[in-house]
MMTF fields as JSON, N, C-alpha, C and O atoms, coordinates in Angstrom:
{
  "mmtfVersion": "1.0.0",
  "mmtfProducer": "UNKNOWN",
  "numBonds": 435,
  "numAtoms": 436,
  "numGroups": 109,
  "numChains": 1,
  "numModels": 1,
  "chainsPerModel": [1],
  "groupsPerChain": [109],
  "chainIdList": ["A"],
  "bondAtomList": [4, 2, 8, 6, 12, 10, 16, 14, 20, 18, 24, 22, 28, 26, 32, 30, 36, 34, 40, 38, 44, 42, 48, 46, 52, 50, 56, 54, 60, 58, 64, 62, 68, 66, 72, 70, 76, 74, 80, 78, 84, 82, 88, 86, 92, 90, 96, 94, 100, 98, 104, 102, 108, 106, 112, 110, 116, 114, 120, 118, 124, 122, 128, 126, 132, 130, 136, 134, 140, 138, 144, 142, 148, 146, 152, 150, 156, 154, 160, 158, 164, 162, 168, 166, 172, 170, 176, 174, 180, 178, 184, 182, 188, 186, 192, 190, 196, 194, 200, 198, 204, 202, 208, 206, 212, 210, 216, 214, 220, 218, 224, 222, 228, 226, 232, 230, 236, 234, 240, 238, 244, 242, 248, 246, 252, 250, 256, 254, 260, 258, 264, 262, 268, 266, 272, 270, 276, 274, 280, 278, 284, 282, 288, 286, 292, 290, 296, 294, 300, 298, 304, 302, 308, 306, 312, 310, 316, 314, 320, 318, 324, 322, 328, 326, 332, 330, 336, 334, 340, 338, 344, 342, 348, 346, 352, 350, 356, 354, 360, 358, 364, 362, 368, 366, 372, 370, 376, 374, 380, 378, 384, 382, 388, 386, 392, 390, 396, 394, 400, 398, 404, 402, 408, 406, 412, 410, 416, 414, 420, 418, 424, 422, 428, 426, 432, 430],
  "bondOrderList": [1, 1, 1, 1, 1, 1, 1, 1, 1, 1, 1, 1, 1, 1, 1, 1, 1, 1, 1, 1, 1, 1, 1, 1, 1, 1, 1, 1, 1, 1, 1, 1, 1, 1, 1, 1, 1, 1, 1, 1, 1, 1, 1, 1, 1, 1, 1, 1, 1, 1, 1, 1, 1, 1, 1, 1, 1, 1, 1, 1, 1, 1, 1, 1, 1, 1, 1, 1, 1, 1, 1, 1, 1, 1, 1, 1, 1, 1, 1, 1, 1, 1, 1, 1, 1, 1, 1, 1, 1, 1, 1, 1, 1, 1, 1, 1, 1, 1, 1, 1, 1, 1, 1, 1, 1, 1, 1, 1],
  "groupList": [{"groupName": "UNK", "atomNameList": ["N", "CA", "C", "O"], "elementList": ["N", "C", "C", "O"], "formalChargeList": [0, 0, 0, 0], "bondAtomList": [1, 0, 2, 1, 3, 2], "bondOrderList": [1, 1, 2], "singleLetterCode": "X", "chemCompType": "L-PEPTIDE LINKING"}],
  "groupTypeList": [0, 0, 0, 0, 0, 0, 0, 0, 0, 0, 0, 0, 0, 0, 0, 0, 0, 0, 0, 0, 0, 0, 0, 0, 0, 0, 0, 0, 0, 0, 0, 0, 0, 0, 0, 0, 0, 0, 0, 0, 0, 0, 0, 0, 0, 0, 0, 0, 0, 0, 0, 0, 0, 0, 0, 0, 0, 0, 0, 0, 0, 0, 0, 0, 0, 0, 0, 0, 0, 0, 0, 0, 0, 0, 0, 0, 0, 0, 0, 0, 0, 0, 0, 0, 0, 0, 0, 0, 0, 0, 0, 0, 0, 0, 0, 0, 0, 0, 0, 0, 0, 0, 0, 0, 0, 0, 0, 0, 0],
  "groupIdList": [1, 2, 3, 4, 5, 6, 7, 8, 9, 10, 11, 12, 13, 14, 15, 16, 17, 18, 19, 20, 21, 22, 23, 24, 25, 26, 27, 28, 29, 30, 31, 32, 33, 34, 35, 36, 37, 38, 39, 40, 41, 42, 43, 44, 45, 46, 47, 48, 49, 50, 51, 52, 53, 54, 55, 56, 57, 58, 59, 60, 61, 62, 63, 64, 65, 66, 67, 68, 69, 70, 71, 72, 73, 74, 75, 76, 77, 78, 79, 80, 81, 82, 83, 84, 85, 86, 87, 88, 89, 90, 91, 92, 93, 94, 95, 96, 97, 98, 99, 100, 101, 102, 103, 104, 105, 106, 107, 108, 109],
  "secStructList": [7, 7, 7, 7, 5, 7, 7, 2, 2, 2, 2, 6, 6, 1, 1, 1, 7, 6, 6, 5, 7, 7, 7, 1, 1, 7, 7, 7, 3, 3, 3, 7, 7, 1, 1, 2, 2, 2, 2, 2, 2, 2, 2, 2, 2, 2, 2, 2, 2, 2, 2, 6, 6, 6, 7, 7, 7, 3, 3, 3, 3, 7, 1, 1, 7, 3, 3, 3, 3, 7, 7, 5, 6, 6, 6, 6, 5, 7, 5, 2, 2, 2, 2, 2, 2, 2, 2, 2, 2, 2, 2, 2, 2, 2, 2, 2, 7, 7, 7, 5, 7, 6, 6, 1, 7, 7, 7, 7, 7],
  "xCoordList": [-19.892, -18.891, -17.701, -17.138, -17.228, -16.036, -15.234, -15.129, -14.542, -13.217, -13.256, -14.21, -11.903, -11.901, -10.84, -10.242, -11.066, -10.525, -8.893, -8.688, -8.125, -6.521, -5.686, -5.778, -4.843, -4.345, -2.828, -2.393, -2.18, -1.654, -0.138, 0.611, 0.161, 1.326, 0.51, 0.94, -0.402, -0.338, -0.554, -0.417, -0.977, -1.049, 0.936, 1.522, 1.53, 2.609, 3.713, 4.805, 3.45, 4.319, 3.513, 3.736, 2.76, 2.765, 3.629, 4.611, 3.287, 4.248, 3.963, 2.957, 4.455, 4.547, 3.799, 3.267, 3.946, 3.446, 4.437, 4.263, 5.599, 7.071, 6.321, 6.13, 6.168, 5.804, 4.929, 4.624, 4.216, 3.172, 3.364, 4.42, 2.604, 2.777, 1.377, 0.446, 1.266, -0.028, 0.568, 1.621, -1.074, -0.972, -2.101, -3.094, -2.128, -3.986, -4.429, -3.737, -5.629, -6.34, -6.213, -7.21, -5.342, -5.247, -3.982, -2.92, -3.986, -2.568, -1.993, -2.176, -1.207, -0.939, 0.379, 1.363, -0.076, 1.739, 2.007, 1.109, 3.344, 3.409, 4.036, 5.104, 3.857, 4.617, 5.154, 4.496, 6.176, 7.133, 6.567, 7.521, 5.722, 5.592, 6.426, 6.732, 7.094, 7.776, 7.196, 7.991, 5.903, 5.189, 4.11, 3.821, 3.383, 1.62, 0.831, -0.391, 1.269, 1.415, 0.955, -0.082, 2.562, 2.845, 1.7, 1.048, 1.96, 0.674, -0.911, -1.397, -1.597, -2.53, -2.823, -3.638, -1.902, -1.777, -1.808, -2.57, -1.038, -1.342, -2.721, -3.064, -3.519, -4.731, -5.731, -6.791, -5.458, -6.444, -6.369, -7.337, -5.188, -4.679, -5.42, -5.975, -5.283, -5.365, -7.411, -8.047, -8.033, -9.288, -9.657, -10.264, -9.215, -9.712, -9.812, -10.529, -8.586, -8.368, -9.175, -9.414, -9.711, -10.678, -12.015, -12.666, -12.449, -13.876, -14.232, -15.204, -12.434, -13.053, -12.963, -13.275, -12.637, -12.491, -13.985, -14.485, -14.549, -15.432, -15.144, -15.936, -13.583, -13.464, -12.071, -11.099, -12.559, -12.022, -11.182, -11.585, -9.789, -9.339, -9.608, -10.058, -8.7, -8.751, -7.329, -6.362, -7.115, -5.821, -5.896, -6.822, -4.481, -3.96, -3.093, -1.921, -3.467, -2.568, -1.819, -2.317, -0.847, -0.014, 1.085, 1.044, 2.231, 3.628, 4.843, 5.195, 5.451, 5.592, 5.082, 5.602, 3.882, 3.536, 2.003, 1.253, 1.81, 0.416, 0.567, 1.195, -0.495, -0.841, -2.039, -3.149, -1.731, -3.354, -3.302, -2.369, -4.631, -4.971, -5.738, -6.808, -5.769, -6.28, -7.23, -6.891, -8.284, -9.062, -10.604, -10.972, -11.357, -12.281, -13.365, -13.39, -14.097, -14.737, -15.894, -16.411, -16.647, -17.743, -17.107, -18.039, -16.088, -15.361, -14.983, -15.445, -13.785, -13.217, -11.615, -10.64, -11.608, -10.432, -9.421, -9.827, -8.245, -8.109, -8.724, -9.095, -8.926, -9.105, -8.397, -7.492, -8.934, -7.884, -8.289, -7.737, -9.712, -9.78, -8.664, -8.193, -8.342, -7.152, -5.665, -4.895, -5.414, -4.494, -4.479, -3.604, -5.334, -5.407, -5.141, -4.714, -5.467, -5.781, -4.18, -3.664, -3.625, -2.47, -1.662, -1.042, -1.58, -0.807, -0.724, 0.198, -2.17, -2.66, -2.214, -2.225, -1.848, -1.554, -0.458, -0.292, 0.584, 1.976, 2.275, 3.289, 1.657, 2.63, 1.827, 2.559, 0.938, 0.812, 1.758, 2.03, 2.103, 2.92, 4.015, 4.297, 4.695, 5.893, 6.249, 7.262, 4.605, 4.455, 4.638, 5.007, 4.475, 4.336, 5.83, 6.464, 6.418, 7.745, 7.747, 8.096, 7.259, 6.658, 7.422, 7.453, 8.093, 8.781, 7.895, 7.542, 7.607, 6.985, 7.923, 8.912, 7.633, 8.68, 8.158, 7.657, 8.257, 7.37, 8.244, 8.028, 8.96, 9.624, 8.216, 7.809, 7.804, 7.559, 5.973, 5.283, 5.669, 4.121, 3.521, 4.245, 2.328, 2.132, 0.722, 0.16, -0.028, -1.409, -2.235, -1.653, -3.547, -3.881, -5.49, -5.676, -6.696, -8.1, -9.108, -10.315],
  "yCoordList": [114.185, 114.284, 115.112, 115.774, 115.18, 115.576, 115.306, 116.22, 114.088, 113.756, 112.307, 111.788, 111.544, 109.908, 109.673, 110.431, 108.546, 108.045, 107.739, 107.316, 107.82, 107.591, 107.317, 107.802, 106.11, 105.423, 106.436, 107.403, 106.166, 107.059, 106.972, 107.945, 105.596, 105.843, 106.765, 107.879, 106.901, 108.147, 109.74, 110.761, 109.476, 111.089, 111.442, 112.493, 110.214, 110.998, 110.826, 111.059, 110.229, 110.332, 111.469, 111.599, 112.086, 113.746, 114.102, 113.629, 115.995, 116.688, 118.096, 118.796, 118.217, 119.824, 119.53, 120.38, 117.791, 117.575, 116.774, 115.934, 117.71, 116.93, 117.478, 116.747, 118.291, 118.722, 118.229, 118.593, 117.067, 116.145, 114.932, 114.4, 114.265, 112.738, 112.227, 112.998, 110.9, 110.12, 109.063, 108.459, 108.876, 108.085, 107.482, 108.073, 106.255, 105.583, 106.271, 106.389, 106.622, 107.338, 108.665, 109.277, 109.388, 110.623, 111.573, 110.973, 112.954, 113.514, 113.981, 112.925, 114.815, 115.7, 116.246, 115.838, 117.849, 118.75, 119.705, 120.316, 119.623, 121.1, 122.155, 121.812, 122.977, 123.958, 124.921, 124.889, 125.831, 126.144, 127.773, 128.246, 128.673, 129.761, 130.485, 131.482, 130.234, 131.17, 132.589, 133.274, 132.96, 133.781, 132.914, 132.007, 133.929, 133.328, 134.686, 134.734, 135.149, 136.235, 135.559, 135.472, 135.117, 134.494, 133.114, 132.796, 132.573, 131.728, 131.584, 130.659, 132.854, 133.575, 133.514, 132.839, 134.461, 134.303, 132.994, 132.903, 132.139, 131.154, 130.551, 129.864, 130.677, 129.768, 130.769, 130.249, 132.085, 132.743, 132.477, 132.502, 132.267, 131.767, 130.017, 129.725, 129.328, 128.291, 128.359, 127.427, 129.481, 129.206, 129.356, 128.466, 130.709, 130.401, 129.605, 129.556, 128.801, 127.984, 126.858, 126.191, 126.765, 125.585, 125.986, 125.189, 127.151, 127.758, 127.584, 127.322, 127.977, 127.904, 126.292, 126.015, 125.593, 124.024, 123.419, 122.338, 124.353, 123.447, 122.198, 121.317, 122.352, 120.857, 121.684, 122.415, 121.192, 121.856, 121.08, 119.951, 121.474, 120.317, 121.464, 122.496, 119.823, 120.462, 121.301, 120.932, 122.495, 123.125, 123.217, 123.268, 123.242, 123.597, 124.447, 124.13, 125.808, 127.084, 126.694, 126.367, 126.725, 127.314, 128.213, 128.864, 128.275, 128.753, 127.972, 127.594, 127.686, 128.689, 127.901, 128.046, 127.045, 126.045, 126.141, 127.116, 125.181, 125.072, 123.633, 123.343, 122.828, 121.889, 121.547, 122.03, 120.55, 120.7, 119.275, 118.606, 118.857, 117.816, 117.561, 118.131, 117.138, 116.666, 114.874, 113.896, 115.025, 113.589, 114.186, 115.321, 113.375, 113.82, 112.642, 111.416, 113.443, 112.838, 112.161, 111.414, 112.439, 111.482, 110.465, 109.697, 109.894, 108.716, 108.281, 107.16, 108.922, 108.487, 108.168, 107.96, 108.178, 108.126, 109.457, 110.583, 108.92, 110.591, 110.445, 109.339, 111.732, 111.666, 112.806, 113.531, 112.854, 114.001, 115.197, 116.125, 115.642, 116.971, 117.225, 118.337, 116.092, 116.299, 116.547, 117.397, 115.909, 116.092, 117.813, 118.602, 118.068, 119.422, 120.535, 121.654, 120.073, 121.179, 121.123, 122.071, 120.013, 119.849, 120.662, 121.598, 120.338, 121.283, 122.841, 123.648, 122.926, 124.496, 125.131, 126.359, 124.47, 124.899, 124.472, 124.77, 123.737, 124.163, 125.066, 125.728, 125.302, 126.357, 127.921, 128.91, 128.06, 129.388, 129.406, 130.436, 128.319, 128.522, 129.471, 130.616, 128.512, 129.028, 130.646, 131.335, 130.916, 132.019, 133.103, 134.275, 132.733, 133.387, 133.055, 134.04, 132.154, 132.017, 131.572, 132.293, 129.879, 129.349, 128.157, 128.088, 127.137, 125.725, 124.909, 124.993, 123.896, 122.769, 121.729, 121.454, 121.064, 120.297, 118.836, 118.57, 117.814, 116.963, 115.79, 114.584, 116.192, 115.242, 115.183, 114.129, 116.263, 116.647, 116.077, 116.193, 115.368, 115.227, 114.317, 113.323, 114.163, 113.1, 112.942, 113.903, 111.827, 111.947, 112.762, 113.078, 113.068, 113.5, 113.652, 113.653, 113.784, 113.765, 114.935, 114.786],
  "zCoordList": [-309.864, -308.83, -309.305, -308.433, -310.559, -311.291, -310.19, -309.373, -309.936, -309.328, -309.714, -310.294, -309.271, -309.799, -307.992, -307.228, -308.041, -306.906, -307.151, -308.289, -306.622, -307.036, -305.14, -304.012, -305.96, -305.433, -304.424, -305.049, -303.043, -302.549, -303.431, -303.521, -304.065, -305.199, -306.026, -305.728, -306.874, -307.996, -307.642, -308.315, -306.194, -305.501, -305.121, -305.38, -304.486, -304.552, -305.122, -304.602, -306.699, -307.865, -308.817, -310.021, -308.229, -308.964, -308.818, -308.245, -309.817, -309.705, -308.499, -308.621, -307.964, -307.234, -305.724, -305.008, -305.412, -304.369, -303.022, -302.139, -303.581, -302.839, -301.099, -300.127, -301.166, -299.163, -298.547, -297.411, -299.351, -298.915, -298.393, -298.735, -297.597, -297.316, -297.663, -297.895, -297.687, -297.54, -296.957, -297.16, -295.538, -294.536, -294.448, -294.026, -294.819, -294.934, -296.423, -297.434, -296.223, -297.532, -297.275, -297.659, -296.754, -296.386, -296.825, -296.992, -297.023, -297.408, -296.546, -295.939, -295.559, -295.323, -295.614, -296.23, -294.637, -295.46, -293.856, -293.277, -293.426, -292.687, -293.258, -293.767, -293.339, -293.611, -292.665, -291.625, -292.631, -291.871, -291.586, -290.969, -291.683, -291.718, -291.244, -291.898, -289.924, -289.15, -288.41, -287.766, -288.523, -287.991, -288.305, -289.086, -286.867, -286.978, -288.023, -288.168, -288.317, -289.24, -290.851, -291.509, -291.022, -291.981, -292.461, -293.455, -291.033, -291.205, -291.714, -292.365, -291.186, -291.589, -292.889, -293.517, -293.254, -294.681, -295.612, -296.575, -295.286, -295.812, -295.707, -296.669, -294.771, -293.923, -294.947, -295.294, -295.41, -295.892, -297.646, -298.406, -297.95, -299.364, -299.711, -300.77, -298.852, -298.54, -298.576, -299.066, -298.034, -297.849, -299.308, -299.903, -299.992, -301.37, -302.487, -303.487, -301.878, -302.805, -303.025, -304.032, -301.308, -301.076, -301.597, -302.271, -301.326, -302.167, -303.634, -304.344, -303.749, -305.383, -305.96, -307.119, -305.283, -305.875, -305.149, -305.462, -304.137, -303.081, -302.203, -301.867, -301.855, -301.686, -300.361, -300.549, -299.367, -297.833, -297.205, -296.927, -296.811, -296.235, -294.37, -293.873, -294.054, -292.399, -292.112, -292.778, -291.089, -290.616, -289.442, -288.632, -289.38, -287.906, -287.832, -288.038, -287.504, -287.127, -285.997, -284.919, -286.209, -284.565, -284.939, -285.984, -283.975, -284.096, -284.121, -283.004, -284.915, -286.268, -287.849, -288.955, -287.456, -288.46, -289.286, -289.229, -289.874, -290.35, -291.319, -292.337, -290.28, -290.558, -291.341, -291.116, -292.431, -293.725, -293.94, -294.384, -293.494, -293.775, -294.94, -294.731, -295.804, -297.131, -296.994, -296.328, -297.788, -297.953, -298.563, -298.262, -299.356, -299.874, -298.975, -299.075, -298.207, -297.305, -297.61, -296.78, -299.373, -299.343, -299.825, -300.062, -300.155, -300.605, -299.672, -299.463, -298.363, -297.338, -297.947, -297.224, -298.894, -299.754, -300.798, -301.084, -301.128, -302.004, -303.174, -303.567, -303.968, -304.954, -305.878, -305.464, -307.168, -308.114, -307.783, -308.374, -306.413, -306.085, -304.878, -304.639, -304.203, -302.954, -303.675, -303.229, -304.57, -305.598, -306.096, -305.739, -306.747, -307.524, -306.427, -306.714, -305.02, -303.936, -303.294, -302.702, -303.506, -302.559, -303.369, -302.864, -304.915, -305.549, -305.613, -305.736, -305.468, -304.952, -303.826, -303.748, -303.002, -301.911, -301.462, -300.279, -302.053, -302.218, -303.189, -302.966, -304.261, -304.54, -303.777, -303.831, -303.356, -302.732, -301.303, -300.686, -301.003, -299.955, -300.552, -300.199, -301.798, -302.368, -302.593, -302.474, -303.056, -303.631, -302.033, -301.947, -301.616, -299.677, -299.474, -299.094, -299.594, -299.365, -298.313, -297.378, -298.025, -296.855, -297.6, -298.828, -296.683, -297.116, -296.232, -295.056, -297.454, -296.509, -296.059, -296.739, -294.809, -294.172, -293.941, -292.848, -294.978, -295.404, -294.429, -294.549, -293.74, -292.415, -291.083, -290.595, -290.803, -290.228, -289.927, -288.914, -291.325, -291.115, -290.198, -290.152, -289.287, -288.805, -289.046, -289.57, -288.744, -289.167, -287.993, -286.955, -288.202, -287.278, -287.742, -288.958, -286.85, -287.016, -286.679, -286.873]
}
């Protein structure tokens, strides 16, 4: 499997996962793009990141946002691959110059 199951205190007493929430066994993050442009970009940053880990969360493009749902679905729970990915994908936001707005999160399916 290479992942371990972890509890939603040790997913969000990491580090570099401040734009995140966990709700149930689940993560999520919005981030602020400000273009659907901008967004893109992220959603395409965001796909590699998922390829190369093999481990996919769910999105939601709109304007001026992007919504990422995180959970490792043969568990139903998080684990240290939702962890590794969340970090991945806050900082490529950063790197895009995209703020995540971790007020903002709500759950969603």
């Amino acid at each position: 499997m290479g992942y371990e199951q972890i509890s939603a205190e040790q997913f969000s007493h990491a580090e570099g996962v401040g734009d995140w929430r966990v709700l149930g066994e689940h993560a999520y993050a919005v981030f602020r793009t400000g273009s659907f442009v901008k967004g893109l970009a992220l959603v395409n940053a965001i796909g590699e990141l998922a390829e190369a880990a093999n481990h996919h969360p769910d999105l939601k493009l709109g304007y001026p946002s992007l919504a990422v749902h995180l959970t490792t679905h043969d568990t139903g729970t998080l684990t240290t691959a939702d962890l590794d990915l969340a970090q991945r994908i806050s900082a490529a936001a950063r790197d895009l110059g995209v703020a995540g707005d971790p007020d903002a999160v709500q759950a969603w399916e």
